[in-house]
C-alpha positions in Angstrom: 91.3 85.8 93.7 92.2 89.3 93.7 94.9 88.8 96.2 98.5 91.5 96.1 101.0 88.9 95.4 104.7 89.5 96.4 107.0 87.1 94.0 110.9 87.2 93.0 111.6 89.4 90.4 113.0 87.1 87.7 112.6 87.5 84.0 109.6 85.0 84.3 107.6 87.1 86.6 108.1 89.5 85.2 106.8 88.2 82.2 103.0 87.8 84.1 103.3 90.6 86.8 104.0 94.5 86.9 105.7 95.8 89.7 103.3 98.3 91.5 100.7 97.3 89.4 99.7 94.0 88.8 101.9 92.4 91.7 105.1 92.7 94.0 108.4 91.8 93.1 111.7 91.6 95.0 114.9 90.3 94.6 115.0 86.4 94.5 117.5 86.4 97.3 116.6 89.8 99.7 114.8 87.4 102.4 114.4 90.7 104.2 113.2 92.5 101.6 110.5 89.8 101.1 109.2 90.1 105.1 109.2 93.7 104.7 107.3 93.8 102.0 104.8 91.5 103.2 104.6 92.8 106.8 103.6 96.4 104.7 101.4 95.0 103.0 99.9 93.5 106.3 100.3 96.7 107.9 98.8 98.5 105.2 96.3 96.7 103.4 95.0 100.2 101.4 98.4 101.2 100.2 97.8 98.4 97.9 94.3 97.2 97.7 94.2 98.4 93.6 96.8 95.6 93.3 94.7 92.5 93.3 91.8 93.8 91.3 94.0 95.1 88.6 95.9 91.5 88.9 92.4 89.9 88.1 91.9 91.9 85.1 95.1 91.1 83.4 94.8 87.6 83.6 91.8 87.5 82.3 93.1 89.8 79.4 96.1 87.9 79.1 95.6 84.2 80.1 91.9 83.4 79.8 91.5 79.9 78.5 88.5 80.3 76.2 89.1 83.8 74.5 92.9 84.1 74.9 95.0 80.9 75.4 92.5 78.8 73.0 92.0 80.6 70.2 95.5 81.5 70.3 96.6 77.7 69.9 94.2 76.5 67.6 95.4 79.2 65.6 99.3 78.1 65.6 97.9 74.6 65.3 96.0 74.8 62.2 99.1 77.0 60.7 100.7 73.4 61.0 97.7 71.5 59.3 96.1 71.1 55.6 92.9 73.3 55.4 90.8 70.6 55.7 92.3 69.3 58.5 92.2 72.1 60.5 89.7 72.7 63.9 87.3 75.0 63.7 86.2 77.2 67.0 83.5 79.3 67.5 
């Protein structure tokens, strides 16, 4: 969606989102630091319009089901399986 997201900066965002780059973290309990960070961005939309588009492009990198996320388990899967059993994928 391209959209600057603003989420708690936990161990598992972290894991999906750069501060500053891919995303907007602050601390899970700084309620104020959450609205100010929002109203800025509403306040100035340019400041971080390079936010969303560079969000897009790392989950596609990162997540994409058909060339990341499914390859990736089929491959742990057949590790698990007989050669003849395992699944073949394009």
């Amino acid at each position: 969606m391209q959209s600057t997201i603003v989420a708690s900066d936990v161990a598992s965002v972290r894991e999906a989102i750069t501060h500053g780059e891919t995303g907007l973290l602050v601390d899970f309990f700084d309620t104020d630091a959450l609205a100010l960070q929002v109203s800025d961005i509403l306040a100035n939309p340019a400041t971080y319009s390079h936010i969303g588009p560079n969000a897009r492009k790392h989950a596609i990198a990162t997540y994409d089901f058909l060339t990341v996320c499914l390859p990736e388990h089929l491959k742990q899967i057949n590790a698990l399986v007989p050669e003849s059993k395992r699944i073949s994928f394009p």
